[in-house]
C-alpha positions as CSV (number, residue, x, y, z in Angstrom):
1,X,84.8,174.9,81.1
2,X,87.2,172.4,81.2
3,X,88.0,170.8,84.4
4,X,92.0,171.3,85.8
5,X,94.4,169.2,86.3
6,X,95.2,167.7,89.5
7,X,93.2,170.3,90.9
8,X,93.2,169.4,94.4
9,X,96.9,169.1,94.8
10,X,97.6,172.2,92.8
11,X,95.7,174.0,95.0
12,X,97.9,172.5,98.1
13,X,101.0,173.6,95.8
14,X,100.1,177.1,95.7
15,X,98.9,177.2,99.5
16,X,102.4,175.9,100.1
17,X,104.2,178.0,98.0
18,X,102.5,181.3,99.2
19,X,102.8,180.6,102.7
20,X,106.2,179.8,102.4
21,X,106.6,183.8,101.0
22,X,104.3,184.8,103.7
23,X,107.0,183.3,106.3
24,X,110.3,184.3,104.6
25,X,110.0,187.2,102.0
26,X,112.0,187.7,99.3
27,X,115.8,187.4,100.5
28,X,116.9,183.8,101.2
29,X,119.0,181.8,99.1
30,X,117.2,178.9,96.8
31,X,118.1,176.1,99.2
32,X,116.5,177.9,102.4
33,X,113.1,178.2,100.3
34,X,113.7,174.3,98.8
35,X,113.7,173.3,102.3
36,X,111.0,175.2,103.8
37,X,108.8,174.1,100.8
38,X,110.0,170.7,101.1
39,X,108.9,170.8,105.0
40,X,105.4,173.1,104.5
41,X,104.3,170.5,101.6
42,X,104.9,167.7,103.9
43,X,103.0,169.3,106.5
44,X,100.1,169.2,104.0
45,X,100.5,165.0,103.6
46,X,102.0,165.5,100.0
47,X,104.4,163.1,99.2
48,X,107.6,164.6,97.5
49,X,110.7,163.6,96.0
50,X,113.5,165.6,96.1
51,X,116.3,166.1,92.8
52,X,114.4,163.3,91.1
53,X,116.5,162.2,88.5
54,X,114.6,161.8,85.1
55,X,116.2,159.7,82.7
56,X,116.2,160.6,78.6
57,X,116.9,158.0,76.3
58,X,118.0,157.9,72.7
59,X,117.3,154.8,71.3
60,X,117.1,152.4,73.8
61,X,120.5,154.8,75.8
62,X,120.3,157.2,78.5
63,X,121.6,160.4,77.1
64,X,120.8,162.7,79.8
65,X,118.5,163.4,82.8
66,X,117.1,166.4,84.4
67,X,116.7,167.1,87.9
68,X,113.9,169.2,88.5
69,X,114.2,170.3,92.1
70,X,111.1,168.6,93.8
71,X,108.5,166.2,92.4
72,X,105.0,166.1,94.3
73,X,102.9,163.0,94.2
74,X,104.3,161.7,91.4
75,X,102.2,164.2,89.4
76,X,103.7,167.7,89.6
77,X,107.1,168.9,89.2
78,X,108.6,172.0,90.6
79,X,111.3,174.2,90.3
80,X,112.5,176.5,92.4
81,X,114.4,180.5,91.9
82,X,115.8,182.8,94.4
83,X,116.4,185.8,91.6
84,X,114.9,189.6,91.2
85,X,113.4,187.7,88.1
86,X,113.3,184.9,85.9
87,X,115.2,184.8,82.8
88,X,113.7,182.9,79.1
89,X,117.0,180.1,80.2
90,X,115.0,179.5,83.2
91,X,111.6,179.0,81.9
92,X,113.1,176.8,79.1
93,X,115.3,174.9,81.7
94,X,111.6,174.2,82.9
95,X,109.9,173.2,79.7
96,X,112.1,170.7,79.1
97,X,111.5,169.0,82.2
98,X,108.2,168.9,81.2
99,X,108.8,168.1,78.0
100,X,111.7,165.4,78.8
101,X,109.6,163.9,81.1
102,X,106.4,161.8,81.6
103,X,104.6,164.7,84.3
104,X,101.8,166.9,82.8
105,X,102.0,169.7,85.1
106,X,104.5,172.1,86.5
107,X,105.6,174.9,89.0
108,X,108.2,177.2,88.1
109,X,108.5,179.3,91.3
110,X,110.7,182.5,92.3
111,X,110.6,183.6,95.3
112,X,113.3,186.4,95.0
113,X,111.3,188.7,93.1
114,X,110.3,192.0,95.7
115,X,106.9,192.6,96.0
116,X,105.7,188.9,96.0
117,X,106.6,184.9,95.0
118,X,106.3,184.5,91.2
119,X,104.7,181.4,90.1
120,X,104.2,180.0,86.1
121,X,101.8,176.9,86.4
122,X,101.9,174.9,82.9
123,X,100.8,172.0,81.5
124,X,102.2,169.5,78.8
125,X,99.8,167.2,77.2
126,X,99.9,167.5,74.1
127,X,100.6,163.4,72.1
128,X,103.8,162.1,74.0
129,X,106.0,160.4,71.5
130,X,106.0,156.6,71.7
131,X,109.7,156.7,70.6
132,X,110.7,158.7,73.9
133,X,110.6,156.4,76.9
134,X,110.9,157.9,80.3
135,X,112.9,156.1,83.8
């Protein structure tokens, strides 16, 4: 069986993410569950970044960036919804950052779905392309 990725901080991801639904439910906007994840993931000594801006470059130019809404030890990214459900332009808004970006593994979260928080975990790691650098 192969071994997962980052296990030890997903597992703190998921704690985080579940207690946070625990505390608030289902009817806050995005920002109020940004926040509280923001503060229960500290709790758990994870160091985050917040809106880290990833750079995407086109020979040598930055030609974009994407925000994913928190980064977690440099290793994980994670993005945040407050909706009854996720669309397909939210889980490809998500793939992108993974794709666009250097990180293997990622959180899309919703935590405005009734009846509990809906997580996606995935990885990228399949051969990055040496012509893509990453800032």
């Amino acid at each position: 069986m192969p071994e997962i990725l980052y296990k030890e901080l997903s597992y703190e991801v998921q704690g985080a993410i579940f207690k946070v639904y625990k505390t608030l439910g289902c009817s806050f906007k995005e920002s109020v569950y940004h926040n509280a994840l923001v503060e229960e993931l500290k709790s758990r000594k994870i160091n985050i970044e917040k809106e880290k801006q990833i750079k995407v470059y086109y020979q040598g130019k930055k030609v974009g960036a994407y925000i994913p809404d928190i980064v977690a030890n440099e290793q994980i990214i994670i993005e945040l919804k407050a909706k009854s459900f996720l669309t397909k332009g939210d889980q490809k808004q998500f793939w992108d950052y993974l794709k666009g970006s250097e990180y293997k593994v990622g959180y899309l979260v919703n935590f405005g779905k009734p009846g509990g928080v809906e997580m996606v975990r995935r990885i990228y790691d399949t051969a990055r392309e040496k012509s893509r650098p990453f800032a």
